[in-house]
C-alpha positions as CSV (number, residue, x, y, z in Angstrom):
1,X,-8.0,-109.6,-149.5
2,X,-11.2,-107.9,-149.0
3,X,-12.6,-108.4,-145.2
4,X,-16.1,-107.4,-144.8
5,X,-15.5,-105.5,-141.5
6,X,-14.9,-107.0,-138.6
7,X,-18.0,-106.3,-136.5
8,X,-18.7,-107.8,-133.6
9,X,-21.4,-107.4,-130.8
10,X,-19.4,-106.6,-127.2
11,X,-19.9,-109.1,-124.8
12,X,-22.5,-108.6,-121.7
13,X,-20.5,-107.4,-118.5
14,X,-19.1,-110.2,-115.7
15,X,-21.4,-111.4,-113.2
16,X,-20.1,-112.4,-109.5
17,X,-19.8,-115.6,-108.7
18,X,-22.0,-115.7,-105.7
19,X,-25.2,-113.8,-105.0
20,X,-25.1,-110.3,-104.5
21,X,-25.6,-108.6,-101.5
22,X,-27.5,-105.5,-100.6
23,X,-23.5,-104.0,-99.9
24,X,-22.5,-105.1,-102.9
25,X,-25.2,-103.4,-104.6
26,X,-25.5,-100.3,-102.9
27,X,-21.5,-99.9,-103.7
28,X,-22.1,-101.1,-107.6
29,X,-24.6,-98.1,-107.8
30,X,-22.2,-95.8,-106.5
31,X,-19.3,-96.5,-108.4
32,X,-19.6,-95.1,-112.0
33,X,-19.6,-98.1,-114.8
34,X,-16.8,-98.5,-117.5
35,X,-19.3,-97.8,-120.4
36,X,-19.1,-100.5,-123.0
37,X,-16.5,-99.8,-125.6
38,X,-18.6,-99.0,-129.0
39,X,-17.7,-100.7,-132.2
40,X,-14.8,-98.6,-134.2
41,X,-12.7,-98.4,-131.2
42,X,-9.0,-100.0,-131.6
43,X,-10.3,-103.3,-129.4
44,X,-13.1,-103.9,-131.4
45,X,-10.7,-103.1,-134.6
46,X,-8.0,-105.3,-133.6
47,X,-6.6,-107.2,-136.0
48,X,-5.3,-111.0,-135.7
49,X,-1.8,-110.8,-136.8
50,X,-1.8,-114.6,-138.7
51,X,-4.9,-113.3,-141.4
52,X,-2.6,-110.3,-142.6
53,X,0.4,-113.1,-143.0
54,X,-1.7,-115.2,-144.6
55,X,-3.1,-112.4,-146.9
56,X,0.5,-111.4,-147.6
57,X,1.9,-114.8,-148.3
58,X,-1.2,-116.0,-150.6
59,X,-0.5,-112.7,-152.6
60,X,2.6,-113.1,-152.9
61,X,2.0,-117.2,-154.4
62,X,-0.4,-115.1,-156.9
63,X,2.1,-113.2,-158.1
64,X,4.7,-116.0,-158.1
65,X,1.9,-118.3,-160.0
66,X,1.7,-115.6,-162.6
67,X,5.6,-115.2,-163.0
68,X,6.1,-118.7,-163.1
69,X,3.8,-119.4,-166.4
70,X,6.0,-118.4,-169.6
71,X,8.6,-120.5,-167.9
72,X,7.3,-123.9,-167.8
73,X,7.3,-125.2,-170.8
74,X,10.9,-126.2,-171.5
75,X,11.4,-127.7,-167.6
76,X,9.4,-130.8,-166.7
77,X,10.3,-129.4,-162.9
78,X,9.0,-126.3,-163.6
79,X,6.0,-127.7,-164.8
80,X,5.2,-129.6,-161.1
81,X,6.2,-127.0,-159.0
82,X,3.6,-125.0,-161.2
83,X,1.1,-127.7,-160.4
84,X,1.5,-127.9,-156.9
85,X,1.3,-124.1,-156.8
86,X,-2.1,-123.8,-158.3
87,X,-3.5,-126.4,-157.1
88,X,-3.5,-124.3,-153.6
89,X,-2.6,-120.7,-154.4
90,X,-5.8,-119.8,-155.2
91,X,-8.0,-121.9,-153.4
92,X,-6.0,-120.7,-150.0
93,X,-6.6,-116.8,-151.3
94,X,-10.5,-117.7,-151.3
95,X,-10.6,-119.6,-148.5
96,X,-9.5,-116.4,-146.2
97,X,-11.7,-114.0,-148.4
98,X,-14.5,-116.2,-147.1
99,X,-13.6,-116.4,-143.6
100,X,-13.7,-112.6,-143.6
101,X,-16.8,-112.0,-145.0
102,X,-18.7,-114.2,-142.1
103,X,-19.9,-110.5,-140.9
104,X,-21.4,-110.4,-144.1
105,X,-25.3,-109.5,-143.4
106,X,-26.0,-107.1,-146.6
107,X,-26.3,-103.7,-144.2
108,X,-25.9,-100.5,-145.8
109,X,-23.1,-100.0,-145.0
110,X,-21.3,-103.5,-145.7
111,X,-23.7,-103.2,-149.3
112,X,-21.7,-99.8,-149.6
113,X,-17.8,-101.1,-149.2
114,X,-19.0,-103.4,-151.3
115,X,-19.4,-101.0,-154.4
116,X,-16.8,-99.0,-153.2
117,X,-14.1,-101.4,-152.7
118,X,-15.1,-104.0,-154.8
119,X,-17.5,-102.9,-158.2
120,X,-15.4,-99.3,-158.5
121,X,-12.6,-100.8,-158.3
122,X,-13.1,-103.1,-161.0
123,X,-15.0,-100.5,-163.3
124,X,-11.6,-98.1,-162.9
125,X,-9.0,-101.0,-163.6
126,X,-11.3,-103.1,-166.3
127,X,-11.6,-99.6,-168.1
128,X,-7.4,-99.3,-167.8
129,X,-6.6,-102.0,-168.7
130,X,-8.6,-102.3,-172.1
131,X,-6.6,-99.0,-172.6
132,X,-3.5,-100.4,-171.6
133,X,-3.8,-103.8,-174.0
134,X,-4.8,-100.9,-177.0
135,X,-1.2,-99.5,-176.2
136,X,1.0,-102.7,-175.8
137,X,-1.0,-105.4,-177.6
138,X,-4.0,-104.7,-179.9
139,X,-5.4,-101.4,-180.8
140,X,-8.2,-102.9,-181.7
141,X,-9.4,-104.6,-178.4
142,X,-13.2,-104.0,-176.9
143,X,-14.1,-102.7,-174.0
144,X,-16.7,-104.6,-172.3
145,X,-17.3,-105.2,-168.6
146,X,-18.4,-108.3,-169.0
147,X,-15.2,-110.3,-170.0
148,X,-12.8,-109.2,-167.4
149,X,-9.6,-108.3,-168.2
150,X,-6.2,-110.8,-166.8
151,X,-7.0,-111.5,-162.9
152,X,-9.7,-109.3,-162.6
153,X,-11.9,-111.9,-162.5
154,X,-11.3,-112.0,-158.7
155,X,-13.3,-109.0,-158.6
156,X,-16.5,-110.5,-160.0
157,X,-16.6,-113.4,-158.2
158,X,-15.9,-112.0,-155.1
159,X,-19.0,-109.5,-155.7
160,X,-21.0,-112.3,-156.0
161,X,-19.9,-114.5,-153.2
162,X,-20.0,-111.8,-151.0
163,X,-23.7,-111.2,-152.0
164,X,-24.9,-114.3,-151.5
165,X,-23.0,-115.2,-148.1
166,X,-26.1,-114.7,-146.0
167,X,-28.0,-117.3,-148.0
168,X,-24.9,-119.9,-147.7
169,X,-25.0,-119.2,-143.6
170,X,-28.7,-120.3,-143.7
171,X,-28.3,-123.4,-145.5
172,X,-27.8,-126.6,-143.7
173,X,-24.7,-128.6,-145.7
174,X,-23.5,-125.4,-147.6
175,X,-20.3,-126.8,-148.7
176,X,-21.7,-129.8,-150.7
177,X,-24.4,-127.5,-151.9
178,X,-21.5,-125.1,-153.6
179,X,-19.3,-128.1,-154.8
180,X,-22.7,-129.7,-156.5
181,X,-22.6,-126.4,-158.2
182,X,-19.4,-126.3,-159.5
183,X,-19.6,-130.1,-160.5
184,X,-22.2,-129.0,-162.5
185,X,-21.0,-125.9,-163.8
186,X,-18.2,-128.0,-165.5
187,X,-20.7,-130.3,-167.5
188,X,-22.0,-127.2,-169.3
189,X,-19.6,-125.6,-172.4
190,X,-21.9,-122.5,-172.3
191,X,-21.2,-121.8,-169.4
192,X,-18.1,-119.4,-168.6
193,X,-18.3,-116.3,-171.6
194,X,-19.9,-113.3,-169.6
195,X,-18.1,-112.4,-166.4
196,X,-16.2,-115.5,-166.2
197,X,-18.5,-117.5,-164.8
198,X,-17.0,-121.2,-164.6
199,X,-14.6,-119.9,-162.4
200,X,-16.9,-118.2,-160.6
201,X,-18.5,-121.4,-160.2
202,X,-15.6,-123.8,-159.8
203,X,-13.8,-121.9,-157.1
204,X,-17.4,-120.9,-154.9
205,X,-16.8,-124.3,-152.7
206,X,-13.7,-122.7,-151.1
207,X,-15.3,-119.3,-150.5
208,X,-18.3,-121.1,-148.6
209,X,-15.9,-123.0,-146.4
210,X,-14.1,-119.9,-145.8
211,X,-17.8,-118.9,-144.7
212,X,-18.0,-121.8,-142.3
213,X,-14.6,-122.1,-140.5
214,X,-13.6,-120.5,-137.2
215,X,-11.3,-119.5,-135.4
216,X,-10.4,-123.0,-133.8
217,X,-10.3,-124.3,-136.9
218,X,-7.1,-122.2,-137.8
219,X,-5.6,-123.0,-134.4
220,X,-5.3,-126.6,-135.0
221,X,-2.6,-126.1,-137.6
222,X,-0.5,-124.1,-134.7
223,X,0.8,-127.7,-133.4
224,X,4.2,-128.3,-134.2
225,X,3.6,-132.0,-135.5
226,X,0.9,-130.2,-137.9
227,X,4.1,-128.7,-139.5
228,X,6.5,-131.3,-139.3
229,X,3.3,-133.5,-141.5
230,X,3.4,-131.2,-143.9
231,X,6.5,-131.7,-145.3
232,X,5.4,-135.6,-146.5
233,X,2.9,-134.3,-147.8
234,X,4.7,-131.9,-150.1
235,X,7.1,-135.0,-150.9
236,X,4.2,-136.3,-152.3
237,X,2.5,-133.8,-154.3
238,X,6.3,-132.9,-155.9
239,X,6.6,-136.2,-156.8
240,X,2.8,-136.8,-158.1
241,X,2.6,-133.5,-159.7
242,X,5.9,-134.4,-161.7
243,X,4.4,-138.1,-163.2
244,X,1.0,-135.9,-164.2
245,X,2.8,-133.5,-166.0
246,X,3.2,-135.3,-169.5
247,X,-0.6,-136.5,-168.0
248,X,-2.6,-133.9,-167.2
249,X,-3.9,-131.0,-168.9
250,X,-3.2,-127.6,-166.9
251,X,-6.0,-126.2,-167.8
252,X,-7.8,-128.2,-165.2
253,X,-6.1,-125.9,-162.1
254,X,-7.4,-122.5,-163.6
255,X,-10.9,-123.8,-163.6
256,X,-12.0,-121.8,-166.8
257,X,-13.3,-124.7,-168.5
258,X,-15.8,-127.5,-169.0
259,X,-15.1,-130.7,-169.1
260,X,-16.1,-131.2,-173.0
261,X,-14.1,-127.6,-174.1
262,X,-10.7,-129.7,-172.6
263,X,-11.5,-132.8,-174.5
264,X,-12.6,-135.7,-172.0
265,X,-16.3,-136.6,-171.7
266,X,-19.0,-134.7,-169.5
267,X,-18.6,-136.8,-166.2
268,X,-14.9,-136.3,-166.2
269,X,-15.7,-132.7,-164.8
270,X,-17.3,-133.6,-161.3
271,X,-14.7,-135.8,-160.7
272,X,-11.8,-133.5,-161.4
273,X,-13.7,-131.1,-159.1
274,X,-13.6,-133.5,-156.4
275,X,-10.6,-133.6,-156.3
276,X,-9.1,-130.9,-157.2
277,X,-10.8,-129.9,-154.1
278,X,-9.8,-132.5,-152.1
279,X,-5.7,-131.8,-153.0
280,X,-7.0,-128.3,-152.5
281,X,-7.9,-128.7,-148.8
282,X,-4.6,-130.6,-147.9
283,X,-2.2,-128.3,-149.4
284,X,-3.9,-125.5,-148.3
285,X,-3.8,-126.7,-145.0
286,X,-0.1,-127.7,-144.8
287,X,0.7,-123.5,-146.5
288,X,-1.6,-122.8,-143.5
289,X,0.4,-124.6,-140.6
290,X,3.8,-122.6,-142.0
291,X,2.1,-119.0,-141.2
292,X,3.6,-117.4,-138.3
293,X,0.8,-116.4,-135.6
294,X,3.3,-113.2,-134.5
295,X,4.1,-110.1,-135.8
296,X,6.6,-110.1,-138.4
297,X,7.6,-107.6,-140.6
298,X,5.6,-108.6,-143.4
299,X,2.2,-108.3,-141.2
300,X,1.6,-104.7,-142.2
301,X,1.5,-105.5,-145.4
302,X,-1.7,-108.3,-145.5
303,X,-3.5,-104.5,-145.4
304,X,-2.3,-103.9,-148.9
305,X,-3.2,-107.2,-150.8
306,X,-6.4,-105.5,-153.1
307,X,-3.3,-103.0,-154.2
308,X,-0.7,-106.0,-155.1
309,X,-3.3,-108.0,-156.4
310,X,-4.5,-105.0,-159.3
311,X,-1.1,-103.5,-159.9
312,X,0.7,-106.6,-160.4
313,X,-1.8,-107.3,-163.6
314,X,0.5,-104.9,-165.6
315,X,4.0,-105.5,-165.1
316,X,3.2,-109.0,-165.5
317,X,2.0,-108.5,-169.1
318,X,4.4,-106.4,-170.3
319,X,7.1,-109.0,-169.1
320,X,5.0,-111.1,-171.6
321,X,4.4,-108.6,-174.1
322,X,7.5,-107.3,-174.5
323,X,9.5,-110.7,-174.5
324,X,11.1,-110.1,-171.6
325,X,11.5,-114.1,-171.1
326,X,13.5,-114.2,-174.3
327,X,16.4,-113.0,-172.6
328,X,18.9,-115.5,-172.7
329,X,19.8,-115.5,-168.8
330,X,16.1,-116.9,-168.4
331,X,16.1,-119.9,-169.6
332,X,18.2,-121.7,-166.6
333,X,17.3,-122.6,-163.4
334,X,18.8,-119.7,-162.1
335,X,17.1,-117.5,-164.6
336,X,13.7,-119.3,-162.7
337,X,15.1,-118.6,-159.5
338,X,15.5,-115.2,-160.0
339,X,12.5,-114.6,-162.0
340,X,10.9,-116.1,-158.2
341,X,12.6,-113.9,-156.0
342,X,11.5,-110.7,-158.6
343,X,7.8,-111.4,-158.7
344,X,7.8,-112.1,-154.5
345,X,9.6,-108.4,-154.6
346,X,7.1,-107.0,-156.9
347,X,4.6,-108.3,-154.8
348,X,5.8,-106.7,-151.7
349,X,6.5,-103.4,-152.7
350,X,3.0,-103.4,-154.4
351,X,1.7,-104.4,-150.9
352,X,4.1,-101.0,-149.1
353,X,1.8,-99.2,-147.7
354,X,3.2,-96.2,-149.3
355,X,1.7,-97.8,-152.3
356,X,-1.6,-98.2,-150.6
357,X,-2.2,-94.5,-149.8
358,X,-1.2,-93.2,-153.1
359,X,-3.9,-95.6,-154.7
360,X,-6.3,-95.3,-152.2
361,X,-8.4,-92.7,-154.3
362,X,-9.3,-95.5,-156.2
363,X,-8.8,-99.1,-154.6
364,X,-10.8,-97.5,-151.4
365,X,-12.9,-94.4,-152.7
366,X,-15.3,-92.6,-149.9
367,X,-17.9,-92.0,-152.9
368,X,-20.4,-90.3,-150.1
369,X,-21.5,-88.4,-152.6
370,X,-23.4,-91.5,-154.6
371,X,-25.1,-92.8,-151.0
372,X,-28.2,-91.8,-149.0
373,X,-27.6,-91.2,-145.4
374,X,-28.5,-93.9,-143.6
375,X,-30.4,-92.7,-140.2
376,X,-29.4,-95.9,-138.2
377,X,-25.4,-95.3,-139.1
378,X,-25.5,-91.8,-138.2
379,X,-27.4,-92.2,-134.7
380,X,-24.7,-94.3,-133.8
381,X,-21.9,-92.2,-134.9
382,X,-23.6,-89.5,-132.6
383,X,-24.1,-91.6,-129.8
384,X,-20.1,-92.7,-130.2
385,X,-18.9,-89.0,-130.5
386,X,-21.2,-88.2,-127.7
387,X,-19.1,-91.0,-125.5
C-alpha cells in the first residue's frame, strides 16, 4: 500500500491537576522543559504493527486472486473459492489505502510523494510492460498511458482518490455520495476505455470509507467472538458463492463493466453495486478480525507491498503466456494447492525487503531535481537539525 505519511500534530503538554502554586511555578521555570518531539522522529514514525499485516496479507490475496484465474474453469469449487476471494480481496486492499491517506491535505510535499511514488512509478512500469507484452505476446502492441497495462490500474485510481480525499473529508454523507457514483458509473457503456475508469468508479466507495474509519473502528474486530462469527459467515459465502457459480457472471467482481456491456438491463448495475458492497463490507471485516495486532514475522514486510504488487504483474503473465497451466500436474486439486502456496511465496519474496531496496530507484525515486524548494519544508528541517 501507499500511506500518505503519517503526520500528526504532538499533543499539548500535561496540566496538574490542581492549581498551581507560586512554588510550583517558580520550580517549573527552573527546571529545563523536555522540548516537544518534532515530526520525523521514531515516535512520531511509529508504525502500528496490524496495518503492515494487513498490507501483507491483502497482497498476498492479490496475488493468490491472480494465480487462481486460469484454474477455474474445469472446478465448480474453484470457481466459489474464486468468488469469495474477489468479492473482498480487493475491496479490503482499498479500504486500508484509504485509511492511510486520512493525512491527505494536498501539501507540497504529500503532492510530491504523490508523483514520486505513485505517477513515476506507473510511467516506468506502464512503459515496461508494453515492452515486455512486445516480447512475449504481440509485437505489435501500443504504448499508451491511457489504457493501463494488467493491475496497473491500481495506480490510476489511487492517483485520483488520493487527490480528491480532501474534498470527500468535507462532505457530509461521503460514502453514499461515492457509491451513488459508482451506481451510476455502471449505467453508462462509455464509460471505462481511457484509464480504466469504471473501476475507478466502482471501487471509489471503499477508498472513501477507508477515509472515514478510525482507529476504534479496527479495534472492534480484536474481540475474540468477532473471530469465532466469522467462520459462519464464511460457511455461508462458500456455500452461496458455489449455487451462483453456474449463476452469476464473474465479471461482475472485477468491476470493469456496465451493466448493459454484461448483458442484463441498465438498473441491474446499482443493484449489483449494492451489494457487492454490502458482501464486500462483511467479508472484509471477518479477513479483518483474523489479522494478528503483534509483531509477526511477516510485519516487515507490509513496507514492501507497492514492490509485490508491480513485480508480481510479470511472472504472472508469463505463467499464462507460456502455458505454464498446461502442465499436466495442474489440473488436480493438488496442482491448485500448490499453484496457492507458489503465488503466496511469490508474493512474499517480492515483499523481502531486499527486494525493496534494489527497486527503490524506481518504486520510491527522490526526483529533487524536478521540485522547487519549498521555504516552509526547509525552515522546519532547520529548526529540527538545530534541536
Amino acid at each position: 500500500m501507499f500511506p500518505a505519511g503519517y503526520e500528526r500534530a504532538p499533543l499539548p503538554p500535561a496540566r496538574p491537576d490542581g492549581p498551581v502554586t507560586a512554588t510550583a511555578a517558580e520550580e517549573s521555570a527552573k527546571s529545563p522543559q523536555k522540548p516537544v518531539e518534532p515530526k520525523g522522529t521514531s515516535r512520531a514514525k511509529a508504525r502500528d504493527p496490524w496495518f503492515d499485516n494487513a498490507k501483507y496479507m491483502t497482497i498476498v490475496l492479490v496475488g493468490i486472486g491472480h494465480a487462481w484465474e486460469p484454474l477455474r474453469n474445469d472446478s465448480r469449487t474453484a470457481e466459489a473459492l474464486y468468488f469469495v476471494l474477489y468479492t473482498f480481496h480487493m475491496p479490503a486492499f482499498i479500504i486500508i489505502s484509504g485509511y492511510l491517506s486520512r493525512t491527505f491535505e494536498g501539501r507540497p510535499g504529500q503532492l510530491k510523494r504523490l508523483i514520486t511514488g505513485i505517477a513515476v512509478p506507473y510511467l516506468v512500469f506502464e512503459i515496461a510492460y508494453t515492452f515486455f507484452m512486445r516480447w512475449a505476446d504481440d509485437p505489435e502492441r501500443p504504448f499508451t498511458l491511457l489504457s493501463p497495462g494488467y493491475a496497473l490500474w491500481f495506480l490510476v485510481a489511487l492517483f485520483i482518490w488520493r487527490l480528491t480525499a480532501p474534498f470527500w473529508k468535507v462532505l457530509r454523507w461521503p460514502v453514499p455520495i461515492a457509491l451513488g457514483i459508482a451506481a451510476l458509473a455502471t449505467t453508462g457503456p462509455g464509460v471505462g476505455g481511457e484509464l480504466n475508469l469504471q473501476r475507478v468508479l466502482q471501487f471509489l466507495p471503499f477508498f472513501v470509507l477507508g477515509l472515514r474509519l478510525r482507529p476504534e473502528h479496527f479495534e472492534q474486530l480484536r474481540r475474540r467472538g468477532a473471530r469465532l462469527a466469522t467462520l459462519p459467515v464464511f460457511a455461508v459465502s462458500l456455500f452461496f458463492a458455489y449455487w451462483a457459480v453456474p449463476r452469476m457472471n464473474k465479471e461482475w467482481f472485477l468491476r470493469n463493466n456496465a451493466a448493459q456491456e454484461l448483458g442484463v438491463p441498465w438498473w441491474v448495475g446499482p443493484v449489483m453495486t449494492l451489494a457487492l458492497f454490502g458482501c464486500a463490507l462483511v467479508l472484509t471485516a471477518c479477513f479483518y478480525a483474523w489479522i494478528p495486532h503483534r509483531h509477526t514475522w511477516f510485519t516487515v514486510l507490509g513496507a514492501g507491498t507497492i514492490c509485490a504488487y508491480l513485480l508480481h504483474v510479470y511472472p504472472i503473465q508469463m505463467s499464462r503466456l507460456f502455458d505454464w497451466y498446461d502442465l499436466p500436474w495442474v489440473d488436480s486439486p493438488l496442482g491448485r494447492v500448490v499453484v496457492t502456496v507458489l503465488a503466496a511465496t511469490m508474493m512474499t519474496v517480492l515483499c523481502a525487503p531486499l527486494v525493496v531496496r534494489a527497486f527503490r530507484f524506481v518504486m520510491e525515486p527522490k526526483m529533487t531535481w524536478a521540485f522547487r524548494t519549498d521555504a516552509v519544508d526547509q525552515a522546519r528541517k532547520r529548526q529540527q537539525a538545530g534541536k
